[in-house]
C-alpha positions in Angstrom: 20.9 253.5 -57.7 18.9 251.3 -55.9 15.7 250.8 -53.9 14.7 251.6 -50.9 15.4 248.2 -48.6 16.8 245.2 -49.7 13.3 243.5 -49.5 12.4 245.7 -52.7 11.8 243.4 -55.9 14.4 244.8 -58.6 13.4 241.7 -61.3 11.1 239.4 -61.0 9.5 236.5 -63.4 6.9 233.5 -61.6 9.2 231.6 -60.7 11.8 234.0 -58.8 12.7 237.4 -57.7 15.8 239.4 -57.5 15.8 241.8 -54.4 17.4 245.5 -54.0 21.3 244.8 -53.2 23.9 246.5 -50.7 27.3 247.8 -52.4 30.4 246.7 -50.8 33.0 248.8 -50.4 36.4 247.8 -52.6 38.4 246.8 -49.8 37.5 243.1 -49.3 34.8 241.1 -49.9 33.7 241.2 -46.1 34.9 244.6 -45.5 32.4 246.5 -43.4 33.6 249.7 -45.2 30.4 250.8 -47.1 28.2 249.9 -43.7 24.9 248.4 -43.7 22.6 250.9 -45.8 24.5 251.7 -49.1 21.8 250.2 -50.9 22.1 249.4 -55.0 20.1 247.2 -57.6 22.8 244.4 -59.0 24.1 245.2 -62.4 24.2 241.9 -63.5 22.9 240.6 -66.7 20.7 237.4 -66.5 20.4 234.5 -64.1 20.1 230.9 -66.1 17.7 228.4 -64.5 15.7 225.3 -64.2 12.7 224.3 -62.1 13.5 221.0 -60.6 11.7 218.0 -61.7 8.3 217.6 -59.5 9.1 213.4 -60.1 11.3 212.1 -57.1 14.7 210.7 -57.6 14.7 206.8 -59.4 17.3 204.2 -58.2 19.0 203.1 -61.0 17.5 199.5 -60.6 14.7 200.5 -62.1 14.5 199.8 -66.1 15.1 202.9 -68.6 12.1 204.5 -69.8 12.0 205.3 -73.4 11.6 207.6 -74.9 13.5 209.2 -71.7 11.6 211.9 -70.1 12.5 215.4 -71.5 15.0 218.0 -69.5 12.9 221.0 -67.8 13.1 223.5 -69.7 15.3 227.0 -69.3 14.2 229.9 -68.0 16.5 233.6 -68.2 15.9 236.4 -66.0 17.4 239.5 -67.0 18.9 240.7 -70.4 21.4 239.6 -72.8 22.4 243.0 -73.7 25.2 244.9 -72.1 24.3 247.6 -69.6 26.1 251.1 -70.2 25.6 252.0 -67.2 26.9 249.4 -65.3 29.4 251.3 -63.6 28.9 251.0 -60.3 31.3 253.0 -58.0 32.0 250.4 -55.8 33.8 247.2 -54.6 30.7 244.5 -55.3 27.0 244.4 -54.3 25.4 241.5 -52.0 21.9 240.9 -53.3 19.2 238.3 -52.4 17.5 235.7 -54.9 14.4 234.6 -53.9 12.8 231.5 -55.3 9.2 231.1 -55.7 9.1 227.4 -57.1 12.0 224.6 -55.9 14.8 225.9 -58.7 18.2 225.2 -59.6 20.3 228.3 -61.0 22.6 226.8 -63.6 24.1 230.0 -64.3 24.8 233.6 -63.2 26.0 235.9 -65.7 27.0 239.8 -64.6 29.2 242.9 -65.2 31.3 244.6 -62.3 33.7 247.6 -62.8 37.1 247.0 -64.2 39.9 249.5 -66.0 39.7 249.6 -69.7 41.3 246.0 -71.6 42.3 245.0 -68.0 41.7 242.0 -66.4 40.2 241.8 -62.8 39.2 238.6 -60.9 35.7 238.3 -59.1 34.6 235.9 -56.6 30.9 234.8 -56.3 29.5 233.6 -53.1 26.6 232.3 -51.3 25.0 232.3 -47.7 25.9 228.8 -46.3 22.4 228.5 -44.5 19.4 229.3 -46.5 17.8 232.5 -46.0 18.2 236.6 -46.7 21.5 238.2 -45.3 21.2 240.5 -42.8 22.9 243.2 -41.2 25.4 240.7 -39.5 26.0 237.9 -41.8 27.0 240.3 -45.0 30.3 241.1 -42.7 31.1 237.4 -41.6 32.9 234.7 -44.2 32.0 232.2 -42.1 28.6 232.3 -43.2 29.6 232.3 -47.1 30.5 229.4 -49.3 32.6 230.3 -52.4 30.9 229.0 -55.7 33.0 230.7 -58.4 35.7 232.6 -59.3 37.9 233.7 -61.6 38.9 236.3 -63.8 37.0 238.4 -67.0 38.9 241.3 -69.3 37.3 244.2 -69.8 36.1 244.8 -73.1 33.8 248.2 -73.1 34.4 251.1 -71.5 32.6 250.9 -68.0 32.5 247.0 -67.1 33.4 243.2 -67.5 30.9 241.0 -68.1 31.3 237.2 -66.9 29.3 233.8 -66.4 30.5 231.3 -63.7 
């Protein structure tokens, strides 16, 4: 299930949001088969991220400060516990993140459907061009960059769980 547009706020902390996804139909990753309106929330599991350092870039001629300046620290989204009903019915979902604070996403970790002790590969993109994807764009690679990829078994029942 899902909400009711894809500018409804499924998770949400202070420093981001996740919004209301589309489903895409299982015959390609661009395949216009599912339409425009098949609207789901994404089953994934948690997104891993940092807020980026509000101190500008230093050339490296300047002299090492010590003690060096601590890392920003982590911030999770989500759960770390498997969802049961993560079967979804359908090929992928295309969901927008939307960042309240300049953030870097380190990680992005989710189930999708797969058969039983099978292994199935996934492919995670992104819109090229900042911005939410619209009615065109979710049909047209040329607006996508591929980030990750790969392949997960199956180790429950209903779902694969994976972290690019």
């Amino acid at each position: 299930g899902g909400g009711t547009s894809t500018l409804d706020v499924y998770k949400s902390d202070e420093n981001m949001e996740i919004r209301t996804g589309r489903g895409l139909y299982s015959g390609g990753v661009f395949s216009t088969g599912y339409g425009t309106n098949y609207l789901s929330n994404p089953k994934f599991q948690m997104v891993t991220y940092q807020r980026k350092s509000s101190l500008p870039d230093r050339p490296s001629s300047f002299p090492t400060i010590s003690p060096a300046p601590s890392a920003p620290p982590l911030y999770f989204l989500g759960s770390s516990a498997y969802n049961s009903n993560g079967n979804t019915g359908m090929g992928g979902i295309m969901f927008d993140i939307k960042a309240l604070h300049d953030l870097e996403i380190s990680q992005l970790t989710w189930q999708f459907n797969g058969g039983y002790r099978s292994s199935h590969t996934y492919e995670c993109y992104k819109k090229t061009e900042l911005g939410p994807h619209t009615d065109t764009d979710m049909f047209d690679s040329s607006k996508w960059t591929l980030i990750a990829s790969g392949s997960a078994e199956n180790v429950w029942d209903s779902g694969a769980v994976t972290s690019p």
